[in-house]
Residue frames as qw, qx, qy, qz and C-alpha x, y, z in Angstrom:
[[0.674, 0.277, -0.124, 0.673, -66.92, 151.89, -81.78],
 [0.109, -0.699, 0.130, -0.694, -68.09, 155.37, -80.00],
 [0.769, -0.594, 0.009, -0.235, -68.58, 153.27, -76.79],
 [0.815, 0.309, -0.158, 0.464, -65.33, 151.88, -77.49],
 [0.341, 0.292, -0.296, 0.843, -62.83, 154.63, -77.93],
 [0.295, -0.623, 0.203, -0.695, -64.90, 156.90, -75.24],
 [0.918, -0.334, -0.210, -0.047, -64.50, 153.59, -72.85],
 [0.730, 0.143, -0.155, 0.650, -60.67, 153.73, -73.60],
 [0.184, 0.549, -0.118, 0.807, -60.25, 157.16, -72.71],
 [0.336, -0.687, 0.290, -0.576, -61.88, 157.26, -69.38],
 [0.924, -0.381, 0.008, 0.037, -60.51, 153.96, -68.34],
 [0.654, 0.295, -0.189, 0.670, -56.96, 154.99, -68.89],
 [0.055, -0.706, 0.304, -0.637, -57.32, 157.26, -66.48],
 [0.834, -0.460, 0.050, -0.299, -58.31, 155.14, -64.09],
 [0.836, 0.241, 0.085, 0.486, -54.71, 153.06, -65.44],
 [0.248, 0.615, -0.283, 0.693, -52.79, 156.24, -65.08],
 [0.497, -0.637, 0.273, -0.522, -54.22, 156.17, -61.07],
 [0.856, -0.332, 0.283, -0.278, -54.62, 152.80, -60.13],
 [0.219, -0.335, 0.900, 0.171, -52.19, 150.27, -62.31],
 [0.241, 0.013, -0.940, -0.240, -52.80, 146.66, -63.18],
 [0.160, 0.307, 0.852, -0.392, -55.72, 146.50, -60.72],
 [0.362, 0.349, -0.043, -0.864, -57.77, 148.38, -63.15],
 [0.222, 0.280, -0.874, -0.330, -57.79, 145.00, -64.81],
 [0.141, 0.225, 0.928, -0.263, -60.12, 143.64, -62.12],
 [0.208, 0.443, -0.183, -0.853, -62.77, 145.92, -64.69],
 [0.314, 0.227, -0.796, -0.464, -62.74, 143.40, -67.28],
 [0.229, -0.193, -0.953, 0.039, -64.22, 140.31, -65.56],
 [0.248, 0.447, 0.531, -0.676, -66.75, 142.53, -63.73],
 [0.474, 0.403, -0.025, -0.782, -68.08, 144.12, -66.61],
 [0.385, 0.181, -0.797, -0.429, -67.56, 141.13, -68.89],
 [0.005, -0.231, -0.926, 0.298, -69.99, 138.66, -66.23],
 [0.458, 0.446, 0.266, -0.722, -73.04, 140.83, -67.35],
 [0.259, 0.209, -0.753, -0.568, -72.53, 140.15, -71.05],
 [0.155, -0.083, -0.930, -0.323, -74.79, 136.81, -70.82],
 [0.094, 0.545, 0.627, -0.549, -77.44, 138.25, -68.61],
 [0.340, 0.649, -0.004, -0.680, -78.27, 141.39, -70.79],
 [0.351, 0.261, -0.700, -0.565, -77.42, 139.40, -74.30],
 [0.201, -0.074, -0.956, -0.199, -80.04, 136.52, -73.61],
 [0.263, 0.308, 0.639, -0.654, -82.98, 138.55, -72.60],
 [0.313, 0.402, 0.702, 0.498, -84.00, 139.65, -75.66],
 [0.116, 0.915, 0.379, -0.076, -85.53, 143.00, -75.33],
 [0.481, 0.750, 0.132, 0.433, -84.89, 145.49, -77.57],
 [0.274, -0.909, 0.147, -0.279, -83.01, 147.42, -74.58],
 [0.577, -0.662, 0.439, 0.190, -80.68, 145.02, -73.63],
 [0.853, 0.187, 0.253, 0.416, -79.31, 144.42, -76.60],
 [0.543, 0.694, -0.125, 0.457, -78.21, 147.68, -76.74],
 [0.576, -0.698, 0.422, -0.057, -76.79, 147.73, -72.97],
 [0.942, -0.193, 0.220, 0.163, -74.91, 144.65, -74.33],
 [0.498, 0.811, 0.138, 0.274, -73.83, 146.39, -77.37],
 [0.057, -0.854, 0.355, -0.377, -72.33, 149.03, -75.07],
 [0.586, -0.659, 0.471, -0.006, -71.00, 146.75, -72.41],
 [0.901, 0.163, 0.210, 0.343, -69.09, 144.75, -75.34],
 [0.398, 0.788, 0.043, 0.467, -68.00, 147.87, -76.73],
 [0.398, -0.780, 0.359, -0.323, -66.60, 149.17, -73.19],
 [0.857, -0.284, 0.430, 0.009, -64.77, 145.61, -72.96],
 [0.709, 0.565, 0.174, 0.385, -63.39, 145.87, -76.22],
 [0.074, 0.856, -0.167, 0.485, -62.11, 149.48, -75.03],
 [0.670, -0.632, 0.359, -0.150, -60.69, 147.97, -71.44],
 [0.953, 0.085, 0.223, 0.189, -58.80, 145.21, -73.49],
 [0.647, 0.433, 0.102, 0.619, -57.15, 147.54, -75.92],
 [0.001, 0.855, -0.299, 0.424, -56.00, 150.09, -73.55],
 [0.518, -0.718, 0.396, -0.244, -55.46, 148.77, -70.32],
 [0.970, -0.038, 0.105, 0.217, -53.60, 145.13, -71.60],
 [0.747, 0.548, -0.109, 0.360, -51.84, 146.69, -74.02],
 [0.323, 0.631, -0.394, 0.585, -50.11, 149.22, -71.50],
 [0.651, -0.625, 0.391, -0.178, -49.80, 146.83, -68.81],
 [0.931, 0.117, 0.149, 0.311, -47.33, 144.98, -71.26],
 [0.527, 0.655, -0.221, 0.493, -45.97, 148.16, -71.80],
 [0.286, -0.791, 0.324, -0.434, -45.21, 148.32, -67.94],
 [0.852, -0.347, 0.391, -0.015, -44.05, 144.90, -67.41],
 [0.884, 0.317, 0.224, 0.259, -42.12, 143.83, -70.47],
 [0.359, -0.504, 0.283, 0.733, -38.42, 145.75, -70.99],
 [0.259, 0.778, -0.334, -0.464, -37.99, 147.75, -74.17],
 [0.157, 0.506, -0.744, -0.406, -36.24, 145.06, -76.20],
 [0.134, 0.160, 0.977, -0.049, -39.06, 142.61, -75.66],
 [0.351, 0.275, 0.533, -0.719, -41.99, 144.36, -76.37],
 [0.582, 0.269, -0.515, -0.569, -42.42, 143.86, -80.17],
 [0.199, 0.399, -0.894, -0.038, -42.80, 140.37, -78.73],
 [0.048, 0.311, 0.809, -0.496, -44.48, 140.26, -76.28],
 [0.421, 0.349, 0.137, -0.826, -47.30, 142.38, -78.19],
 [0.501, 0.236, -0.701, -0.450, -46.96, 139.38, -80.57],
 [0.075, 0.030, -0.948, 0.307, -47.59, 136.86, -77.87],
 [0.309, 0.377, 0.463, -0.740, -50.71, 138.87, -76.70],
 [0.392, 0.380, -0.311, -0.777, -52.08, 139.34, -80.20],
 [0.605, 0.109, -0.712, -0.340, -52.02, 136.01, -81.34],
 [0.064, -0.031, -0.853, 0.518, -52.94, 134.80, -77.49],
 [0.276, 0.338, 0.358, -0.826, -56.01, 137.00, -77.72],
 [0.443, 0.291, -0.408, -0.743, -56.92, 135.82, -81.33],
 [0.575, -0.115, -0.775, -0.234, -57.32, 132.17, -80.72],
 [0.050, 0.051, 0.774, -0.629, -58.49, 132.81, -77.33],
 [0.305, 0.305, 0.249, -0.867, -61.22, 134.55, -78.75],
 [0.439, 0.182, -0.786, -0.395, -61.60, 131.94, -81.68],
 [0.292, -0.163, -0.930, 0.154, -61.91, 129.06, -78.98],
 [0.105, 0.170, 0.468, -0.861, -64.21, 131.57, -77.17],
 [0.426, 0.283, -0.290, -0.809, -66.49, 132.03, -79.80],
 [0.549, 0.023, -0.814, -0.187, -66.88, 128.30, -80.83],
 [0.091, -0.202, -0.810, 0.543, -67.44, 127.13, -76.97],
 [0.455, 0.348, 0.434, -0.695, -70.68, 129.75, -76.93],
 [0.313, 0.279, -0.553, -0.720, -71.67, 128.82, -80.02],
 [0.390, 0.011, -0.899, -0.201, -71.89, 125.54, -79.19],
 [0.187, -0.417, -0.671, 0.583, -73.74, 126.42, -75.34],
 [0.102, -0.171, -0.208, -0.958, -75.46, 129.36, -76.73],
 [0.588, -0.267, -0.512, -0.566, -79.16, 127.27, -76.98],
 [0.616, -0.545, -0.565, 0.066, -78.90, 125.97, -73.28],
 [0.340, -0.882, -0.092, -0.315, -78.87, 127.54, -70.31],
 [0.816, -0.374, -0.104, 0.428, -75.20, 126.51, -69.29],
 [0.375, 0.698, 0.039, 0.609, -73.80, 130.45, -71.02],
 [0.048, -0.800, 0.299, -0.518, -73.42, 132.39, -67.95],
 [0.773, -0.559, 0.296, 0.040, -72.24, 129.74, -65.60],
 [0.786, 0.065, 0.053, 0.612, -69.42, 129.15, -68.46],
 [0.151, 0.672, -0.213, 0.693, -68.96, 133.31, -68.51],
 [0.626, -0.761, -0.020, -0.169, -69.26, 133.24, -64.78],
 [0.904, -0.142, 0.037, 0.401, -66.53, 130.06, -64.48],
 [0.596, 0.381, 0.034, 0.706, -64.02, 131.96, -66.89],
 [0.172, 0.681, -0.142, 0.698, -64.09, 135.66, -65.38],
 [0.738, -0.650, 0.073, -0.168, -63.64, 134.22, -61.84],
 [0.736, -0.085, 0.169, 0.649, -60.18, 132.44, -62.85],
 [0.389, 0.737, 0.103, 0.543, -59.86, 135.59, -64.66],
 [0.162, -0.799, 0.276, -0.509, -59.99, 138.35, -62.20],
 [0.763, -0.583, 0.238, 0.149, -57.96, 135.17, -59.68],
 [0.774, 0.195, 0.208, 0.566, -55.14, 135.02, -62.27],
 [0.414, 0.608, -0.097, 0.670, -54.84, 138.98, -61.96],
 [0.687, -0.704, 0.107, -0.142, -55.13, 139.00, -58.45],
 [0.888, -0.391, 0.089, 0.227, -52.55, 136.68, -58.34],
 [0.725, 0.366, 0.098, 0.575, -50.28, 138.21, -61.21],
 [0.010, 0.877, 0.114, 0.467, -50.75, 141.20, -59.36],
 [0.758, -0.583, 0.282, 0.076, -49.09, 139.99, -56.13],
 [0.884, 0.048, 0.236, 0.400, -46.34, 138.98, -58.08],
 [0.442, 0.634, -0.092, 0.628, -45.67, 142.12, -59.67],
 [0.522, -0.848, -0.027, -0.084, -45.92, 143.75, -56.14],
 [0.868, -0.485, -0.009, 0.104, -42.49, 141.79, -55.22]]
């Protein structure tokens, strides 16, 4: 949680400089995750630790107030519902999927797959807000 909140705080600056592209953050840092969690030595499991905890801290700053820059004032209780319960069974179905791939060796080509569409779906949402 200390890697957390001290994640949030110096990626919001970065979000106070840069925008939405701060977003491209996430998928980078999140494409280590299965490398360092599936060595097993007592060192990367706390590197993973921290890079979950620093992904955990990029999620809940930098989504939440890039909904609060896209989404008008009379939508946002809504749209923070949308996200919430988007993000809970994402992370449900997320969870199951490695579970089930965990024991073979297909984990970081599926974290690879997913935070390539990722960081092309905020590329692309990013061009859109541009217009």
């Amino acid at each position: 949680m200390l890697i957390d909140a001290l994640g949030a705080v110096l990626i919001s600056f970065t979000y106070e400089r840069w925008g939405f592209l701060t977003l491209i953050t996430l998928p980078v840092v999140s494409s280590i995750l299965p490398f360092t969690a599936t060595i097993g030595l007592r060192l990367y499991i706390y590197l993973t630790a921290g890079l979950i905890g620093i992904v955990i801290g990029i999620t809940e700053t930098i989504v939440r107030a890039s909904i609060a820059d896209m989404i008008p004032i009379g939508y946002r209780g809504t749209a923070y519902g949308v996200f919430n319960i988007t993000l809970g069974f994402s992370l449900l179905v997320g969870k199951v999927i490695t579970a089930k791939i965990f024991k073979t060796y297909l984990l970081p080509y599926y974290v690879i797959i997913l935070q390539a569409l990722s960081l092309t779906l905020i590329i692309i949402t990013y061009i859109k807000l541009r217009k």
